[in-house]
One Martini backbone bead per residue (centre of mass of N, CA, C, O) as a GRO file, in nm:
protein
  117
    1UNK     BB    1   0.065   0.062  -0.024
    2UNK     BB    2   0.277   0.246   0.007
    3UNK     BB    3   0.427   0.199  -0.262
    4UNK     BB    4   0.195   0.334  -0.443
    5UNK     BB    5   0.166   0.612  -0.264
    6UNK     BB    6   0.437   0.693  -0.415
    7UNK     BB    7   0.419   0.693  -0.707
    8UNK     BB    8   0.196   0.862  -0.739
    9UNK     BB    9   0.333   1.101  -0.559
   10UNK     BB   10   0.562   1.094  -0.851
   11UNK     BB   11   0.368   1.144  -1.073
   12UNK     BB   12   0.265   1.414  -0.994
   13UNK     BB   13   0.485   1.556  -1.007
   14UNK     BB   14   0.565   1.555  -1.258
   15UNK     BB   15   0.331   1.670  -1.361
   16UNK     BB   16   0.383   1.944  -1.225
   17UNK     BB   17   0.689   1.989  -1.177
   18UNK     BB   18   0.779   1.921  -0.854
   19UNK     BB   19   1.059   1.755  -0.961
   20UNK     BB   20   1.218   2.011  -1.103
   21UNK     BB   21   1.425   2.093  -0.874
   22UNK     BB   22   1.602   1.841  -0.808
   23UNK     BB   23   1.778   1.867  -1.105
   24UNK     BB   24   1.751   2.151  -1.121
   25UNK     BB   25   1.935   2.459  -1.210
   26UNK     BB   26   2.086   2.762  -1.246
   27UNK     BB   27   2.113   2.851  -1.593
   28UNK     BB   28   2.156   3.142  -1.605
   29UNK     BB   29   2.313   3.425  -1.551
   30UNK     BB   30   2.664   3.434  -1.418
   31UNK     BB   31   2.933   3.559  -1.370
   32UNK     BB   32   3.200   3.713  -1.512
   33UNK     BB   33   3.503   3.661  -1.672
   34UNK     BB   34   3.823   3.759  -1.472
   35UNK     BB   35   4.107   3.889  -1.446
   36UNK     BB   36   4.330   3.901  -1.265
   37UNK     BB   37   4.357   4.145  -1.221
   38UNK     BB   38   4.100   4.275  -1.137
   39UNK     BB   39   4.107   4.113  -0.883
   40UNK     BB   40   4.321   4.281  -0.722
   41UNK     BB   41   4.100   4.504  -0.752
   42UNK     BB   42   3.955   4.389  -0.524
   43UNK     BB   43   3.747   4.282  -0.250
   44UNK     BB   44   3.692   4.119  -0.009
   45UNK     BB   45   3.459   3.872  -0.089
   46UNK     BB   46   3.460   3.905  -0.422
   47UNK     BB   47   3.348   3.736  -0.643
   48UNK     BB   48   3.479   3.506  -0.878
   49UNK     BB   49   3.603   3.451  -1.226
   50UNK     BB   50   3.853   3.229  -1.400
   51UNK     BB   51   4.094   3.225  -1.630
   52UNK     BB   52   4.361   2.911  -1.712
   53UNK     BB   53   4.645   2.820  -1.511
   54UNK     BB   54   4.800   2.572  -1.364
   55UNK     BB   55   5.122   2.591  -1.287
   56UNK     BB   56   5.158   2.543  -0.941
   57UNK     BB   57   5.262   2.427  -0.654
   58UNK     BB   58   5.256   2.561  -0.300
   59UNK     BB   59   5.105   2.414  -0.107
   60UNK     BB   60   4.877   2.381   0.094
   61UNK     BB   61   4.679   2.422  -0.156
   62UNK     BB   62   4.850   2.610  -0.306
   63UNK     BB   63   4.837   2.810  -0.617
   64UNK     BB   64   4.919   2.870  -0.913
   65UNK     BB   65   4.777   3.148  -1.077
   66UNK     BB   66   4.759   3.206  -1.470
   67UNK     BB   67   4.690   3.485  -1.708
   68UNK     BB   68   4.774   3.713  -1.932
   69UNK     BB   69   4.753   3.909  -1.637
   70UNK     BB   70   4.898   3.707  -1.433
   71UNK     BB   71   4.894   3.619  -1.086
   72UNK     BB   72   4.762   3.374  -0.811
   73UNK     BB   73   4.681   3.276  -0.578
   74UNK     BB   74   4.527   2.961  -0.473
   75UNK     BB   75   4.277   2.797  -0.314
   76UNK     BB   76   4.226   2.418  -0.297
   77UNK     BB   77   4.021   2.196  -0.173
   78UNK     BB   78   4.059   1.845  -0.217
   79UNK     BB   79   3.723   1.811  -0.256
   80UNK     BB   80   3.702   1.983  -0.544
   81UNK     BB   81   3.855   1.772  -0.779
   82UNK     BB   82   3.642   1.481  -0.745
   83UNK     BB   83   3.927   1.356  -1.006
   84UNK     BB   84   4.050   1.586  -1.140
   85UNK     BB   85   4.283   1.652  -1.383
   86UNK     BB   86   4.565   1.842  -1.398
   87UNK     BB   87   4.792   2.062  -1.565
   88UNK     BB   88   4.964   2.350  -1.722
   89UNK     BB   89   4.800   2.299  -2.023
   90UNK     BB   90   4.465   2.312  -1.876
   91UNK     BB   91   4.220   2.480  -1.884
   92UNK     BB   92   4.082   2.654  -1.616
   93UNK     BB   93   3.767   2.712  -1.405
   94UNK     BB   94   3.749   2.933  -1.148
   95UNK     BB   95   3.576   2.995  -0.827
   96UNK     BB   96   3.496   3.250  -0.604
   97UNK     BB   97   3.697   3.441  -0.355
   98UNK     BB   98   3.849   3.689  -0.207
   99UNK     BB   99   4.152   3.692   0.006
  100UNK     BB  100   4.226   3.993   0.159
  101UNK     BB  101   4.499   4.181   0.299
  102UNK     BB  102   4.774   4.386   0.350
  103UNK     BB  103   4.986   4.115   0.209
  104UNK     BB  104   4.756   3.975   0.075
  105UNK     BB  105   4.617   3.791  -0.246
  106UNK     BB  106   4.346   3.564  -0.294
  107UNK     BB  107   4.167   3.253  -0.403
  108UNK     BB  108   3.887   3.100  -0.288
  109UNK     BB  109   3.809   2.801  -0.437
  110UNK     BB  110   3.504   2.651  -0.486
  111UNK     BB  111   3.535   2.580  -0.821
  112UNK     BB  112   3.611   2.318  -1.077
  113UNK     BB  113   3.719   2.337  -1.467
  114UNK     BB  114   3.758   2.229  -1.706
  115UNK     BB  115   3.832   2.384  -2.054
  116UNK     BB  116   3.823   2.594  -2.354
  117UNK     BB  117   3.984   2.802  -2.557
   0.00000   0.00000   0.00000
């Protein structure tokens, strides 16, 4: 009986539309990519996407990022890699936040993707 009354529940849901909110984000205009040099004139907390490559790591999940107009520390956390494999010849899109203080600047990054130039 109850399993009866969950298909049910999932066909109405369909049917009205109300199970694609689970399935799908927000597909519209979001952030435009801008480069580094930009970025380092940004204020503290600033969200960001940049393109570019990971030049190296410098340890302590910190990379260098580097596109047409500089460089910049970017912070990656292990778990946001997902399995991505990167070298410095592969462009990607990193998304985040600016990190500045008196003496440094970098990039909290939330997400990381392969793009193509």
């Amino acid at each position: 009986m109850k399993r009866n009354f969950f298909v049910c529940l999932i066909v109405m849901a369909q049917f009205y539309g109300l199970a694609s909110w689970a399935q799908e984000g927000f597909t519209g205009p979001g952030l435009q990519v801008i480069t580094v040099d930009a970025a380092k004139g940004l204020r503290d907390d600033q969200p960001v996407v940049l393109r570019g490559r990971i030049e190296r790591s410098l340890g302590d999940e910190k990379y260098l990022f580097t596109d047409k107009t500089g460089s910049i520390t970017v912070e990656i956390d292990g778990e946001l890699w997902r399995g991505l494999s990167v070298n410095p010849n592969d462009a990607v899109e990193i998304s985040g936040e600016v990190d500045k203080d008196f003496k440094r600047i970098e990039v909290d990054v939330d997400g990381i993707k392969k793009v193509e130039e």
